[in-house]
NUTORLUM-64463 format. One record per residue (C-alpha): residue number from 1; residue in three letters; x, y, z. Coordinates in steps of 0.5 Angstrom, whole numbers, plus 2048, in hexadecimal, padded with zeros to 3 digits. Example, Ala and Ser with C-alpha at 12.3 -4.5 7.8 and 13.67 -1.06 7.14 Angstrom:
<dolos>
+--------+-------+-----+-----+-----+
: lumlum : marnu :  c1 :  c2 :  c3 :
+--------+-------+-----+-----+-----+
:      1 :   ALA : 819 : 7F7 : 810 :
:      2 :   SER : 81B : 7FE : 80E :
+--------+-------+-----+-----+-----+
</dolos>
This chain:
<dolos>
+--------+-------+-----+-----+-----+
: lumlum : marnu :  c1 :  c2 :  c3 :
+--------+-------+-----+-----+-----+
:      1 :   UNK : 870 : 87F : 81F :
:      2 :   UNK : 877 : 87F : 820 :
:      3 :   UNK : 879 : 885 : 825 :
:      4 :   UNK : 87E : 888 : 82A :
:      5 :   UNK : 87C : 881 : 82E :
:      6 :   UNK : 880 : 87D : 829 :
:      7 :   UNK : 887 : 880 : 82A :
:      8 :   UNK : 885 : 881 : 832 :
:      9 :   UNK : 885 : 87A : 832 :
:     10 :   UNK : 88B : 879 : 82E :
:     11 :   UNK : 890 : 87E : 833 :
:     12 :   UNK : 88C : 87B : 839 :
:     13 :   UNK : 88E : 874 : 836 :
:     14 :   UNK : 895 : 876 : 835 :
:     15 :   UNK : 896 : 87A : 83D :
:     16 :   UNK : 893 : 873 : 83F :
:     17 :   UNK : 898 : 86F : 83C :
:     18 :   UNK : 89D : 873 : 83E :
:     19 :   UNK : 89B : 873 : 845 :
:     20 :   UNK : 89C : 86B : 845 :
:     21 :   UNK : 8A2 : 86B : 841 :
:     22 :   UNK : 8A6 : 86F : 846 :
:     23 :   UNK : 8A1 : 86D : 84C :
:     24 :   UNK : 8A6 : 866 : 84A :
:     25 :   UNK : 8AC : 869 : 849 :
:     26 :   UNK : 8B1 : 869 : 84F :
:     27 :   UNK : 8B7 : 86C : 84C :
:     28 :   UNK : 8B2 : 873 : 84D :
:     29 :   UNK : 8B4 : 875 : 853 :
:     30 :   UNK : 8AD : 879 : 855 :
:     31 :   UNK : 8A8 : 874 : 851 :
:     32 :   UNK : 8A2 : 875 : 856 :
:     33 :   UNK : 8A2 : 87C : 855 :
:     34 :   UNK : 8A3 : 87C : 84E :
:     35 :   UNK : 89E : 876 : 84D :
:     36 :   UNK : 899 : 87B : 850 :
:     37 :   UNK : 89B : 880 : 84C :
:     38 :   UNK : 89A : 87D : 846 :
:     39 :   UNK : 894 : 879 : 849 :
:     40 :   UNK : 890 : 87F : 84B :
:     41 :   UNK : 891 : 882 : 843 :
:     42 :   UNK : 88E : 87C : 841 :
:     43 :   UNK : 888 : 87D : 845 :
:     44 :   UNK : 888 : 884 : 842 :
:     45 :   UNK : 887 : 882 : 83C :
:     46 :   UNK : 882 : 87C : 83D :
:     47 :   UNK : 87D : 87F : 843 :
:     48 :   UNK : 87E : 886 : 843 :
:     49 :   UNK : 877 : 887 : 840 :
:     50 :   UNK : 874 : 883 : 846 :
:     51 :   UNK : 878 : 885 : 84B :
:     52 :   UNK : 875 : 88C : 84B :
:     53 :   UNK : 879 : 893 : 84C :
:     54 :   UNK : 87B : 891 : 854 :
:     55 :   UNK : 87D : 88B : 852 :
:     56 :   UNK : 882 : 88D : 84C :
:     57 :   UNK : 884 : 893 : 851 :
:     58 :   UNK : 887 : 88E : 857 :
:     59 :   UNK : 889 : 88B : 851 :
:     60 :   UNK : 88E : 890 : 84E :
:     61 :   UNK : 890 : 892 : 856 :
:     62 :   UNK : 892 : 88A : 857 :
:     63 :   UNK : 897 : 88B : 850 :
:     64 :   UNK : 899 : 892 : 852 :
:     65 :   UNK : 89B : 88F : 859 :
:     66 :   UNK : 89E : 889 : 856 :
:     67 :   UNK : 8A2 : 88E : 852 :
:     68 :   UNK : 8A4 : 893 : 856 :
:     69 :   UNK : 8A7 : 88E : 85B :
:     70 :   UNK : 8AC : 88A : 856 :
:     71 :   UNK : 8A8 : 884 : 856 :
:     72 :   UNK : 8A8 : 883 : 84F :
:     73 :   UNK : 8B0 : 87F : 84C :
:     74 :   UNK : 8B2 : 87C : 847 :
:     75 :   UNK : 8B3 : 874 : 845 :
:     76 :   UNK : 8B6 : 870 : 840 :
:     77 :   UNK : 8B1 : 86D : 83B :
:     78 :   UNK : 8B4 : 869 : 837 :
:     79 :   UNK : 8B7 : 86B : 830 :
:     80 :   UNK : 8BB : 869 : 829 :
:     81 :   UNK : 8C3 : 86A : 82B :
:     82 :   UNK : 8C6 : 870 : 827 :
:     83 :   UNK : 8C9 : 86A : 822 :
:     84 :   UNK : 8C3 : 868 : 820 :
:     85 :   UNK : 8C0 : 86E : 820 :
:     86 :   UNK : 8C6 : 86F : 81B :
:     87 :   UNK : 8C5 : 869 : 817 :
:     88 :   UNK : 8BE : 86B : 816 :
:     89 :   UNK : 8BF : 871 : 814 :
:     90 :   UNK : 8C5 : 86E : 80E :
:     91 :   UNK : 8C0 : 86A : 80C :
:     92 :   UNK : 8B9 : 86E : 80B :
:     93 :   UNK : 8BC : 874 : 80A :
:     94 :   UNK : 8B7 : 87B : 809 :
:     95 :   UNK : 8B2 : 875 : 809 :
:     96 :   UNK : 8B1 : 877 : 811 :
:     97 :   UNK : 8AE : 87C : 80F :
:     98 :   UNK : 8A8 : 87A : 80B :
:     99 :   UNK : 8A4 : 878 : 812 :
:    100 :   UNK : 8A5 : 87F : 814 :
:    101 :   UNK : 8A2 : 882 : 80E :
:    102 :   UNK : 89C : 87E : 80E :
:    103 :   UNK : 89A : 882 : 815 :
:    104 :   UNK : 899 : 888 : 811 :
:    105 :   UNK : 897 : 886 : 80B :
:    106 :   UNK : 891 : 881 : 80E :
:    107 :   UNK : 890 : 888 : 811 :
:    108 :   UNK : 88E : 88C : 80B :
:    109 :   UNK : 88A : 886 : 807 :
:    110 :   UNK : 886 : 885 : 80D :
:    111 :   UNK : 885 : 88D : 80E :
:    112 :   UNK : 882 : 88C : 806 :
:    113 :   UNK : 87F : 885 : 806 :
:    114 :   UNK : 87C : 883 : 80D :
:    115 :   UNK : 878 : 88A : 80D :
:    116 :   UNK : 874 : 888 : 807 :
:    117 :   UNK : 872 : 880 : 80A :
:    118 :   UNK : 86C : 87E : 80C :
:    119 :   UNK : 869 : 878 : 810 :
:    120 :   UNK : 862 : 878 : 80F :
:    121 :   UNK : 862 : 880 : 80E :
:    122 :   UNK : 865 : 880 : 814 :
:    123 :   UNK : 86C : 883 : 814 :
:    124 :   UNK : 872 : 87E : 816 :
:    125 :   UNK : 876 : 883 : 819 :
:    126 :   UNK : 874 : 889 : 81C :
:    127 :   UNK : 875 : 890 : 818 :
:    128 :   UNK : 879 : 895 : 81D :
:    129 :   UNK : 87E : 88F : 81D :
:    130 :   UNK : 87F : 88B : 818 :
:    131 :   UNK : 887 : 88D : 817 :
:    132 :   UNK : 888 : 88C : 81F :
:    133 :   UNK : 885 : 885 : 81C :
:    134 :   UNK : 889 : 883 : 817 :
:    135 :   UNK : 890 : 886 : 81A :
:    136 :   UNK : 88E : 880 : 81F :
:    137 :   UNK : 88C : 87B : 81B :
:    138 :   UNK : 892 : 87D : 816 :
:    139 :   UNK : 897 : 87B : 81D :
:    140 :   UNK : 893 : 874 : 81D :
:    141 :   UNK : 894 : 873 : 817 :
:    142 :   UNK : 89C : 875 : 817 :
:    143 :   UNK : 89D : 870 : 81C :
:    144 :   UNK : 899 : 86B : 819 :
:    145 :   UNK : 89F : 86C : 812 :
:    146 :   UNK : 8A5 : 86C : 818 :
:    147 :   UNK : 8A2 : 865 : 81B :
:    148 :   UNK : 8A2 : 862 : 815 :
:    149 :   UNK : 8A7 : 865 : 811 :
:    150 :   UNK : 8AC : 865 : 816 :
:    151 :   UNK : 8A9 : 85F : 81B :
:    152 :   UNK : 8AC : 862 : 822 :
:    153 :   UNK : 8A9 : 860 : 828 :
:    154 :   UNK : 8A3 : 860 : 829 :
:    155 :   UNK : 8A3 : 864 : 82F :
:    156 :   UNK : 8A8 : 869 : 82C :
:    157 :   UNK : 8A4 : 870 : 82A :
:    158 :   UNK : 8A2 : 86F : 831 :
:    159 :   UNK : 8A9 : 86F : 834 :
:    160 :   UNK : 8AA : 873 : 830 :
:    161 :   UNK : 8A6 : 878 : 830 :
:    162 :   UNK : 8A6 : 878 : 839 :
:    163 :   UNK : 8AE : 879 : 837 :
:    164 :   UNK : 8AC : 880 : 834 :
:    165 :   UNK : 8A6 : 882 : 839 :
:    166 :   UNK : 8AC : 880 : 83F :
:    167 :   UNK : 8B1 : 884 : 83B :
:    168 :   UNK : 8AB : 88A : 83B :
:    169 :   UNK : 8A9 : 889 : 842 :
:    170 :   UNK : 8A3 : 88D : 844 :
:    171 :   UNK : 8A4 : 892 : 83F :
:    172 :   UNK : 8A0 : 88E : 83B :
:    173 :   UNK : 899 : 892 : 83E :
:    174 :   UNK : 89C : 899 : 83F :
:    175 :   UNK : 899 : 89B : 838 :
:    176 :   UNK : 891 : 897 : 83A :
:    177 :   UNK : 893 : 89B : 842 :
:    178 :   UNK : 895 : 8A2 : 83F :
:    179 :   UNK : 88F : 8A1 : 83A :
:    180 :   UNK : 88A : 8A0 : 83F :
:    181 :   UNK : 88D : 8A5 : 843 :
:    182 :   UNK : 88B : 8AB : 83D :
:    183 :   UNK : 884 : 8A9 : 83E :
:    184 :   UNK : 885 : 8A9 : 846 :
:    185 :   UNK : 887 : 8B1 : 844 :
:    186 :   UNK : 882 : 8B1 : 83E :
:    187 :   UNK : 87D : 8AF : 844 :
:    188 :   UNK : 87F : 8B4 : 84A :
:    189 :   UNK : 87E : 8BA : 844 :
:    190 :   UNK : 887 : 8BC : 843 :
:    191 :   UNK : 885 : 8BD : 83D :
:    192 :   UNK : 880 : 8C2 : 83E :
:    193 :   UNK : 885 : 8C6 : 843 :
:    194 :   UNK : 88B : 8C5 : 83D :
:    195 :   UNK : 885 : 8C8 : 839 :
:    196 :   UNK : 884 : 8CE : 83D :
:    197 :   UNK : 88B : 8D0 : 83E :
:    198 :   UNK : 88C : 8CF : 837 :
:    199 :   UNK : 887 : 8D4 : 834 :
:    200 :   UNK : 889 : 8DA : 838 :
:    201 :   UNK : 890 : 8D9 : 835 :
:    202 :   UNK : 88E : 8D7 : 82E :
:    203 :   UNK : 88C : 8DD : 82A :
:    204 :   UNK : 884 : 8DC : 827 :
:    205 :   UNK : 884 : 8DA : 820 :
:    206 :   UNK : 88C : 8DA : 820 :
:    207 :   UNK : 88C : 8D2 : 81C :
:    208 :   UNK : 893 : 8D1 : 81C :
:    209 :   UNK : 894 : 8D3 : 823 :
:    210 :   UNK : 88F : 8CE : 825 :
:    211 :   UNK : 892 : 8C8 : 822 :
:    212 :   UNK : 899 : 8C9 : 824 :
:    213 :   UNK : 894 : 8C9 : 82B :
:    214 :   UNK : 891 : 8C3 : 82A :
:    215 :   UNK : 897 : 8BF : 827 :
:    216 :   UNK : 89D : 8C1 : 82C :
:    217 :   UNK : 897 : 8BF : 831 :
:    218 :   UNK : 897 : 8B9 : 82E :
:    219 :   UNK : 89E : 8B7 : 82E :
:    220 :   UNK : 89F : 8BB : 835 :
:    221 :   UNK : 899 : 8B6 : 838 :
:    222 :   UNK : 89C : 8B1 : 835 :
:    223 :   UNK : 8A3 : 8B1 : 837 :
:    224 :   UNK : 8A0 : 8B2 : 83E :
:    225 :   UNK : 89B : 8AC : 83F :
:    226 :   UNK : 8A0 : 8A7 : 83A :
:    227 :   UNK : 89B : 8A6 : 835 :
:    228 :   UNK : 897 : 8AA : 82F :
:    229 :   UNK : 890 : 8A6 : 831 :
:    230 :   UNK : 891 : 8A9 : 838 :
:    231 :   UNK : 891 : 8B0 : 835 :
:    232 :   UNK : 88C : 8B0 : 82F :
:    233 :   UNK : 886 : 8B1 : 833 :
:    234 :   UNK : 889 : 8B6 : 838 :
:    235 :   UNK : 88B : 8BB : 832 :
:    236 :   UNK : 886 : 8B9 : 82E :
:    237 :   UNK : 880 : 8BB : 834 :
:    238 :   UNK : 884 : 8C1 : 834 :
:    239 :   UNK : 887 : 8C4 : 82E :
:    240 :   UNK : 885 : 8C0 : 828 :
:    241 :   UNK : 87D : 8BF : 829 :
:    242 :   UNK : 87C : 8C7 : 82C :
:    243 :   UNK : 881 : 8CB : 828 :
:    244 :   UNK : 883 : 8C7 : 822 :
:    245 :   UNK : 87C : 8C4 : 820 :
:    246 :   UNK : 877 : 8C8 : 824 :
:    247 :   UNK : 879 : 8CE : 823 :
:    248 :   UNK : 87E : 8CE : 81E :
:    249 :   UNK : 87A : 8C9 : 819 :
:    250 :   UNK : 880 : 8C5 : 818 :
:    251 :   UNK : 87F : 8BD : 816 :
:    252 :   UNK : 87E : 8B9 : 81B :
:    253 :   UNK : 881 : 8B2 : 818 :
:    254 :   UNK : 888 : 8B7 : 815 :
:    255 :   UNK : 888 : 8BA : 81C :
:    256 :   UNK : 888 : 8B4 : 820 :
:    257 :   UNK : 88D : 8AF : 81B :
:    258 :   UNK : 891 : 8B4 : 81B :
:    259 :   UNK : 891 : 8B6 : 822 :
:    260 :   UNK : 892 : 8AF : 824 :
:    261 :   UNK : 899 : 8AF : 820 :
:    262 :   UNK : 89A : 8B5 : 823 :
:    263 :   UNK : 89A : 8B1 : 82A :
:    264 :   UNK : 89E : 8AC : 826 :
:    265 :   UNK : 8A4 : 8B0 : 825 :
:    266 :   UNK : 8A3 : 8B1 : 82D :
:    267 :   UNK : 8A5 : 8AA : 82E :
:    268 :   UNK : 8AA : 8AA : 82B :
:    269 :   UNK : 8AE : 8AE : 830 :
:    270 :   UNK : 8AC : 8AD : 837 :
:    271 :   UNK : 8AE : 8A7 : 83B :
:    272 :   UNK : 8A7 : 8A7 : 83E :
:    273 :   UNK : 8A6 : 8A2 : 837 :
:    274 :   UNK : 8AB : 89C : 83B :
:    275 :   UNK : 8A8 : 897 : 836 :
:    276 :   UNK : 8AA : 89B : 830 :
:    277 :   UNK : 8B1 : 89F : 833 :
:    278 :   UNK : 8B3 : 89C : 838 :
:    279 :   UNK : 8B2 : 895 : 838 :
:    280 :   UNK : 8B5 : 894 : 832 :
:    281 :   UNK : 8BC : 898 : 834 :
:    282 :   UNK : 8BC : 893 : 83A :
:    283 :   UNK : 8BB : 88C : 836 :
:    284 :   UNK : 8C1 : 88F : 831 :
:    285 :   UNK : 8C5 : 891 : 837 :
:    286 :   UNK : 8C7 : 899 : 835 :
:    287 :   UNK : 8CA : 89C : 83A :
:    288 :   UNK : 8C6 : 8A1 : 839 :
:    289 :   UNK : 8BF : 8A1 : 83B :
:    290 :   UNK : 8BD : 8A6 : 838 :
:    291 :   UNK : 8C0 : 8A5 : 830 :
:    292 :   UNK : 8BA : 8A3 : 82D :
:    293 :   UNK : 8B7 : 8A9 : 82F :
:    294 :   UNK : 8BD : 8AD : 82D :
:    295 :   UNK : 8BD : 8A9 : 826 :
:    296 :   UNK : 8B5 : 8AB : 826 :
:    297 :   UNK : 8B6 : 8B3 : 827 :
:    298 :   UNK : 8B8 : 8B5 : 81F :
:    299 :   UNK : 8B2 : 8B0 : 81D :
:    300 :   UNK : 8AD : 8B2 : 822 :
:    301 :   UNK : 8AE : 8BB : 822 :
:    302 :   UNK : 8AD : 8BC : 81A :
:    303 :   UNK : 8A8 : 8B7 : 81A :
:    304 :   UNK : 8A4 : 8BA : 820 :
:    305 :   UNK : 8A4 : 8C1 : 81B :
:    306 :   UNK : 8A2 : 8BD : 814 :
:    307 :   UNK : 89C : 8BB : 818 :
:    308 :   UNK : 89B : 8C1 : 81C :
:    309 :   UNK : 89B : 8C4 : 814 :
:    310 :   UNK : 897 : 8BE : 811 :
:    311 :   UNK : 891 : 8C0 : 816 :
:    312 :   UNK : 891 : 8C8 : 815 :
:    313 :   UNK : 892 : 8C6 : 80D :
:    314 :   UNK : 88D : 8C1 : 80C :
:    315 :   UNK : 887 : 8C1 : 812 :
:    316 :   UNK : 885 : 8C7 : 810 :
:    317 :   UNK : 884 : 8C8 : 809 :
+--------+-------+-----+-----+-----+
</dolos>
């Protein structure tokens, strides 16, 4: 059965390549420390089941000290000039775009498709993650099209890619670190303590009041800790199953799709989000880091009420 471990493996081959390449590279002036880096994620991806909770633990710490050291630069993988970028986008026109549509669309086929195949009654690919599955088996077979379509080399989508990854930098963990730091707080009972404070000023039976609780919470936590993922299990141990579906009987799927956008709009105005605010500002050069942000702020406020309207209107009926 084909799972979760199908797309490890392909993220810890990719962190493995990456690691090689710029192990190699000499132009990168801290190839050592960045080889590590991308050597250590690989491992993650590859091991992280057999190296047990402690194993994973000193593992994330070697990352953080890797990181926060400055130990991570950037190389200089090899690339298409401008000019050929140029005549290549003359020359094939909208039809670049084709690759990048397959990822979705191999997304929604197998979403639809793969669920329903069987080998021998047994399921080929596991239920719960069918559309994970698709969305990487749909990134396969996009670059399968490239290298045959448009023959680069062959080591391009790895070049490539750790151009991208380098360009990043360690913000790349930052949603999988600020994930596993919500269970952390969801563990050590935050959400319980921000449950208690909440109720003795949520008036009983006030459903509007609730929700404008749990919502703004969402996108508060989510502002603070960078990422929606970190958030939802907080707020929803402290305000969403106590008070929005225990006690006010509200629909625990609406409450917590909603809730989770909600946290969403958060991210969209928080510098806590690097990967989604500030990075971009950087590899675009904007003198100011905040513009995304600042760009982001008329999208995220009313989309933050709407949502906080859609679970009032439609949890409870």
């Amino acid at each position: 059965m084909i799972g979760l471990p199908f797309l490890y493996a392909i993220a810890g081959l990719l962190f493995a390549g990456w690691a090689g390449l710029t192990l190699v590279d000499r132009a990168n002036p801290k190839r050592f420390g960045s080889a590590i880096f991308w050597g250590l994620l690989a491992v993650s991806f590859l091991f992280g089941d057999r190296l047990g909770d402690l194993g994973n633990g000193i593992l994330v710490l070697a990352l953080v000290a890797i990181a926060g050291t400055g130990k991570l630069g950037r190389g200089s993988p090899p690339t298409s000039a401008p000019d050929e970028r140029e005549a290549s986008s003359r020359r094939h026109g909208n039809r670049l775009f084709l690759p990048a549509l397959i990822v979705p669309a191999t997304a929604l086929i197998g979403s639809l498709a793969l669920a329903h195949l069987t080998i021998d009654k047994v399921p080929l690919v596991e239920a719960k993650q069918v559309t994970l599955v698709s969305l990487g088996l749909g990134t396969i077979i996009a670059i399968a099209v490239i290298l045959i379509w448009l023959r680069p080399p062959l080591l391009a989508p790895l070049h490539e890619g750790r151009r991208l990854v380098e360009a990043v930098g360690w913000a790349i963990i930052l949603p999988q670190m600020l994930a596993s730091l919500g269970a952390v707080f969801a563990a050590a009972g935050v959400g319980q303590i921000i449950g208690g404070l909440a109720s003795a000023v949520i008036p009983d039976g006030v459903r509007f009041i609730a929700v404008i609780a749990f919502t703004l919470g969402m996108a508060g936590f989510t502002m603070v800790m960078g990422n929606a993922f970190a958030a939802f299990p907080v707020m929803m141990a402290a305000i969403g199953l106590p008070v929005l579906v225990g006690q006010l009987h509200g629909d625990p799927a609406i409450v917590a799709a909603v809730g989770m956008l909600a946290g969403f709009c958060g991210t969209l105005l928080t510098p806590m989000a690097a990967n989604f605010n500030i990075v971009p500002a950087a590899l675009l050069e904007l003198d100011d880091r905040n513009a995304v942000i600042k760009a982001q702020v008329a999208t995220a406020l009313p989309l933050l009420a709407f949502n906080t309207l859609l679970i009032w209107g439609l949890a409870f009926r």
